[in-house]
C-alpha positions, 0 to 999 in steps of 0.5 A, spaced: 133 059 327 126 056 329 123 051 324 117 057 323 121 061 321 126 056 317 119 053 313 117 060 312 124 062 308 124 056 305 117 057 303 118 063 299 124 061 297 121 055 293 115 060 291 120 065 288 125 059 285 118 056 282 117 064 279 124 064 276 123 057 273 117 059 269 122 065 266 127 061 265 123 056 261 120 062 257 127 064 255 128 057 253 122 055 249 126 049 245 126 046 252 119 044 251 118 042 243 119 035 246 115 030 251 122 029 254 125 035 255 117 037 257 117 032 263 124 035 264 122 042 265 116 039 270 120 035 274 124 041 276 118 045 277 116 039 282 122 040 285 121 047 287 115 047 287 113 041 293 118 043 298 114 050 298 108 047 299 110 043 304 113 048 309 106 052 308 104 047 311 109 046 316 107 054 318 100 053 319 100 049 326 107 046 328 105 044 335 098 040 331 103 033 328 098 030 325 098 035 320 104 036 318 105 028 318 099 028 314 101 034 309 108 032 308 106 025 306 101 027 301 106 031 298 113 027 299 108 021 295 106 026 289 113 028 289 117 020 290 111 018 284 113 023 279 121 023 280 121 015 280 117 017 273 121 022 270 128 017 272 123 010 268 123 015 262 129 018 262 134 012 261 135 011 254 137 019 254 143 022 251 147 027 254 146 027 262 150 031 267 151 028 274 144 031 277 140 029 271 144 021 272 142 021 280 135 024 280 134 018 284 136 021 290 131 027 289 126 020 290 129 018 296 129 024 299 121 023 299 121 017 301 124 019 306 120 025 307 114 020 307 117 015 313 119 021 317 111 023 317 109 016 319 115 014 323 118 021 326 121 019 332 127 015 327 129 022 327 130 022 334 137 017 333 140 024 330 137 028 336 132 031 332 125 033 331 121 029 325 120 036 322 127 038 324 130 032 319 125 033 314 127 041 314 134 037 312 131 032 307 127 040 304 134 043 304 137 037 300 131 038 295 132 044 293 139 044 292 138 038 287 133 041 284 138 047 283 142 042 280 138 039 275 135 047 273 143 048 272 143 042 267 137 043 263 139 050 262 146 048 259 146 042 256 144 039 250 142 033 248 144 035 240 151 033 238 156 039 237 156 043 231 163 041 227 167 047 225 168 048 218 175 050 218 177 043 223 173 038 218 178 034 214 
């Protein structure tokens, strides 16, 4: 597969995922009575969300690098910013899964988007492209964020309701 073609699958993929989200939270409308689980909901849409712009914008002149180092910087920096946030707040939280405990590693993917963009040719080390190895940082964004959409949907930071008949 060309990387035109891999960002533009990517590209609706995300844009679709982002639309599933958006149910998803409107069937779960408890997932937004507090701030906390509200910064929660937004990360994960950021998660579907940034790696969808970002191979929009890997389409529009993949010969013309400046533009896809510029974009994906700027995209990778609001992500890193927003991620590196959510985990600062997070910390003292209850129940968390093990997507939710390394959500640090969506930061790093980032950062590492971000130093592909001013240093592509560290890709090279790998026989890749710049924008071949931030295809697979992008991949790894989205099946994060699979795992974080997947704990925020099933878990619960309430304690579990005790049986009457089990009590004592």
């Amino acid at each position: 597969m060309d990387l035109s073609t891999f960002y533009a699958v990517v590209s609706a993929t995300c844009f679709t995922l982002v639309g599933l989200w958006w149910s998803a939270v409107d069937r779960r409308r408890d997932l937004l009575g507090s701030p906390e689980t509200r910064r929660l909901v937004g990360g994960v849409y950021l998660t579907f969300l940034l790696p969808g712009v970002m191979g929009l914008f890997a389409q529009v002149a993949p010969a013309a690098t400046g533009l896809w180092r510029t974009t994906f910087g700027l995209v990778a920096i609001v992500g890193a910013w927003s991620t590196f946030g959510l985990v600062r707040a997070d910390r003292g939280s209850g129940a968390r899964g093990p997507f939710r405990r390394n959500r640090w590693l969506v930061g790093v993917l980032y950062l590492l988007i971000v130093l592909l963009g001013v240093a592509p040719e560290l890709a090279g080390t790998f026989h890749l492209t710049g924008l071949q190895a931030a295809a697979l940082a992008v991949v790894c964004l989205v099946v994060l964020a699979h795992g974080l959409a997947w704990e925020l949907l099933t878990t619960s930071d309430e304690p579990p309701v005790q049986d009457a008949d089990h009590d004592g």
